[in-house]
N, C-alpha and C positions, 0 to 999 in steps of 0.2 A: 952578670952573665952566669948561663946555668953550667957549674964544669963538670956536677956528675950524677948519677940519678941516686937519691935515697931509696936504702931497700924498700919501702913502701912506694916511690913511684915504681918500681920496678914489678914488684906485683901490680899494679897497676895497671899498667904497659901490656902483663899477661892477659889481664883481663879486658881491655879492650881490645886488644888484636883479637881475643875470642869471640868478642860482641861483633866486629866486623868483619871477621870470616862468617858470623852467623848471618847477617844483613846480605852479604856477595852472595849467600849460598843459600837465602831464604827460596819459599816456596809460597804460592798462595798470588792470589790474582791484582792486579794494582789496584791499590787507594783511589779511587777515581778523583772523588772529590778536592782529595788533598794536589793530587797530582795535575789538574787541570786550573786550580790557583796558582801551582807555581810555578807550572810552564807558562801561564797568562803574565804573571810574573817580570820571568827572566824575556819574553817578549815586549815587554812595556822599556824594559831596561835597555833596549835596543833601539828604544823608539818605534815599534811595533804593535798593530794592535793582536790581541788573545788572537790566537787561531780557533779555529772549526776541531774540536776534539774526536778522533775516530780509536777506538779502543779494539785491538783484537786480542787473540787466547794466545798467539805464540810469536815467534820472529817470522815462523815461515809463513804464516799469513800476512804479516805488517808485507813482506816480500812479494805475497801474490795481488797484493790493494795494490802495492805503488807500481808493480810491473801493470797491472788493469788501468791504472790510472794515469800513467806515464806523463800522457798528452797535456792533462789537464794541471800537472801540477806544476809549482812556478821555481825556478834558480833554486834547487835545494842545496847546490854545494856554499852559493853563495849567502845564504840563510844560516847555515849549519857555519862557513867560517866568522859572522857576525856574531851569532853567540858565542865561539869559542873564545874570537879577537877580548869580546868585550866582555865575557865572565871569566875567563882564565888568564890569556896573554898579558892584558893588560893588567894582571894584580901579581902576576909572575914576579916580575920586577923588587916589587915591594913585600912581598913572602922570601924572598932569596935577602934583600937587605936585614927584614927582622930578624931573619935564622940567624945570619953573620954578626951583629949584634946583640943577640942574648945567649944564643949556642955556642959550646965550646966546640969545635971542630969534633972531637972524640965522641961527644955526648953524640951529635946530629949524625954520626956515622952509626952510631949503635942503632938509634931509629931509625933508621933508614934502610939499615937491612933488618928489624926485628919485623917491622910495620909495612913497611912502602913495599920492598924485593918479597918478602915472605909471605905475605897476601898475594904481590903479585903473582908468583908460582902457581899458587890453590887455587886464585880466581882468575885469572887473566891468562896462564898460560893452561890452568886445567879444564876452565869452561868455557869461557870466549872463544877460543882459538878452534878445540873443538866443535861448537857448533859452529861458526864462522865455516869450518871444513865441511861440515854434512850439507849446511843451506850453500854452499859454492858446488858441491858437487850435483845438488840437489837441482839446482837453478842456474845455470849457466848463464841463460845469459842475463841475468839480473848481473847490475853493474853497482852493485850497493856496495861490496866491500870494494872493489878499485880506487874508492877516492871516500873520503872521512866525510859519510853521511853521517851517521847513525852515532847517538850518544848512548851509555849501557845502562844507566839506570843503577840499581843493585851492584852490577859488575863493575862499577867506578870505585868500587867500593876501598879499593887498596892505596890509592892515592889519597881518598878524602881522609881515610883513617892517620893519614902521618900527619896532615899540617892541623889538624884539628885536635891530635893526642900533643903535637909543640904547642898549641894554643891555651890548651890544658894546664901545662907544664911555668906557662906564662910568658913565653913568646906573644907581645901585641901585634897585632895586625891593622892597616888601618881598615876603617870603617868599613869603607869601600868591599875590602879583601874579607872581611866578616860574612859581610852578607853575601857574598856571592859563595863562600863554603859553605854555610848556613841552607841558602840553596842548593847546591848540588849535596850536600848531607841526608839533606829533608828529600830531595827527589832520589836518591838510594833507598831509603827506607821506604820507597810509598810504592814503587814501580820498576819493571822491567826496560827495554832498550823502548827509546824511543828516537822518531825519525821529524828532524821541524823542517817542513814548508811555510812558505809565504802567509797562506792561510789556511793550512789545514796542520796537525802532527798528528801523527800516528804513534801507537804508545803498544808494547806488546808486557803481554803479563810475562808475571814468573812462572816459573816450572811449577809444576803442580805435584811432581814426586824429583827425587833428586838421592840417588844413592852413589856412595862413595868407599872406596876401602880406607886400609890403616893407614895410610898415606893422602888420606882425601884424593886421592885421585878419581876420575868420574872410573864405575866400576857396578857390576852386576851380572850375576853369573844365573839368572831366572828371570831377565827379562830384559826392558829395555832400562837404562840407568838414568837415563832423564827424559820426562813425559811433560808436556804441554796439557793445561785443559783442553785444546781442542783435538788431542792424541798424538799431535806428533811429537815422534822420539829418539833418543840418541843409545846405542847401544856401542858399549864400553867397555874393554877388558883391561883391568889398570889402566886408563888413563889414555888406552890406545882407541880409536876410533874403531868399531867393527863392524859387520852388518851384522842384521836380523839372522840368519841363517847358522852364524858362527856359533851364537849365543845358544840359539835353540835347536840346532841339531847335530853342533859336536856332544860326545860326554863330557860331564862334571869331572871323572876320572882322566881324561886327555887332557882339559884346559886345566887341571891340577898339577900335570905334568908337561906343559906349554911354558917356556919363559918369555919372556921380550921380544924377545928376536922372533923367536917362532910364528907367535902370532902375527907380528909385524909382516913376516914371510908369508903367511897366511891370507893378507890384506891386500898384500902386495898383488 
C-alpha cells in the first residue's frame, strides 16, 4: 500500500497536473484521424458499428447540425448512456476497489484534491460551465444540455488526470479499466466535445485562442477571451460571463476599478 508520496513523486504530481491543465485548456482543431479511430473504437466496445464522422469548428455549430438535423438522428440519450454504462460505470467499481487497496486513505485524499477538485475548478467550473451558459442562452431551445448528451473531449480532462497519475503511482487497474482510460486519455488530447448518435457523432474542435488571468480564470480585457475557428466567442471578465459590449465599450480604467460584484451587477 502507498502511505505517502516521496518528494519526487510530489514534484511529479506538479507537473502533471500542469501537463493536464495544459491538454483541458489546449487550443488548436481536432486530430481527425486519431479521433475517428477511437470513437470507431469505443463504438465496437458497445457492440456498435464506427459512425458517420461530422467534424465542426465549435460547440455552437455541433448545436446548429443536431438542432438541423433533429429528425433524422437516432436515441441519442440512449447511445450516449451505453457508452457511459460500458466505458465508465462499469470499471467504476473496480477503480474504487484498486484505490482501497493500494492507497492509504491520506495519500488518495491528497490527489484528489491536488488533481481531480483543482482541475476541476480551471476546467470544469471555469470553461464548461461558461460556455454551457453562453450556448444555453444562445440557443434555447436546443435541449442538449437538459440531459447528458454531450461528452468534453479535452475538458474531461480533470477526472482522467487523477486515476491515470494513481495508475502511475502503481495502483493496477484491470485490463478492462486500462483501456478504457487509455481511451478517454487518448480522446482528451486529440479533440474537443463531442456528441455519439446511432450512426453519426459529431465532434467540435478546440478554441482556437483561449485567454485567462492570474487565476486562469477565462478573462480578457481587448476582446473576446475564448474564440472558435469558425468565430464564435466568449467574452469574460475574470471568470464572469459578459457580452461583447461590456468588453469593448466600457474603459480599461472603469473595468480597473469594477470588482466582482459590480460587474456581476452589470450582467445582471
Amino acid at each position: 500500500m502507498i502511505t505517502h508520496l516521496s518528494p519526487s513523486q510530489e514534484q511529479e504530481l506538479v507537473a502533471w497536473r500542469e501537463q493536464w491543465y495544459a491538454i483541458g485548456s489546449a487550443c488548436g482543431p481536432s486530430d481527425r484521424e486519431t479521433t475517428t479511430r477511437l470513437i470507431a473504437a469505443v463504438y465496437r466496445a458497445i457492440g456498435k458499428p464506427a459512425p458517420a464522422m461530422h467534424f465542426v469548428e465549435s460547440p455552437a455549430a455541433a448545436l446548429s447540425h443536431l438542432l438541423e438535423e433533429k429528425d433524422s438522428l437516432t436515441n441519442p440519450l440512449s447511445m450516449r448512456r451505453q457508452l457511459w454504462t460500458a466505458l465508465w460505470l462499469q470499471i467504476w467499481p473496480s477503480l474504487k476497489e484498486a484505490h482501497a487497496w493500494a492507497l492509504k486513505r491520506e495519500v488518495e485524499n491528497i490527489l484528489w484534491e491536488a488533481l481531480w477538485l483543482w482541475l476541476m475548478r480551471l476546467v470544469d467550473e471555469k470553461q464548461i460551465q461558461i460556455l454551457k451558459q453562453r450556448l444555453s442562452q444562445e440557443q434555447a431551445q436546443a435541449q442538449m444540455f437538459s440531459q447528458p448528451l454531450v461528452f468534453y473531449g479535452n475538458h474531461d480532462a480533470y477526472w482522467i488526470a487523477y486515476y491515470l497519475f494513481c495508475k502511475r503511482l502503481g495502483v493496477q487497474y484491470t485490463l478492462h479499466a486500462t483501456k478504457c482510460l487509455d481511451w478517454w486519455a487518448s480522446l482528451a488530447r486529440s479533440c474537443g466535445w463531442w456528441w455519439p448518435y446511432e450512426r453519426v457523432c459529431i465532434v467540435a474542435d478546440r478554441p482556437s485562442v483561449h485567454h485567462v488571468d492570474e487565476q486562469r480564470r477565462l478573462h480578457c480585457t481587448t476582446g473576446p477571451a475564448m474564440i472558435f475557428h469558425d468565430g464564435y466567442a466568449l467574452w469574460a471578465w475574470h471568470g464572469v460571463l459578459v457580452s461583447k459590449p461590456i468588453i469593448e465599450q466600457l474603459s480599461l480604467s472603469s473595468l480597473r476599478l469594477a470588482d466582482q460584484a459590480g460587474i456581476e451587477a452589470v450582467v445582471s
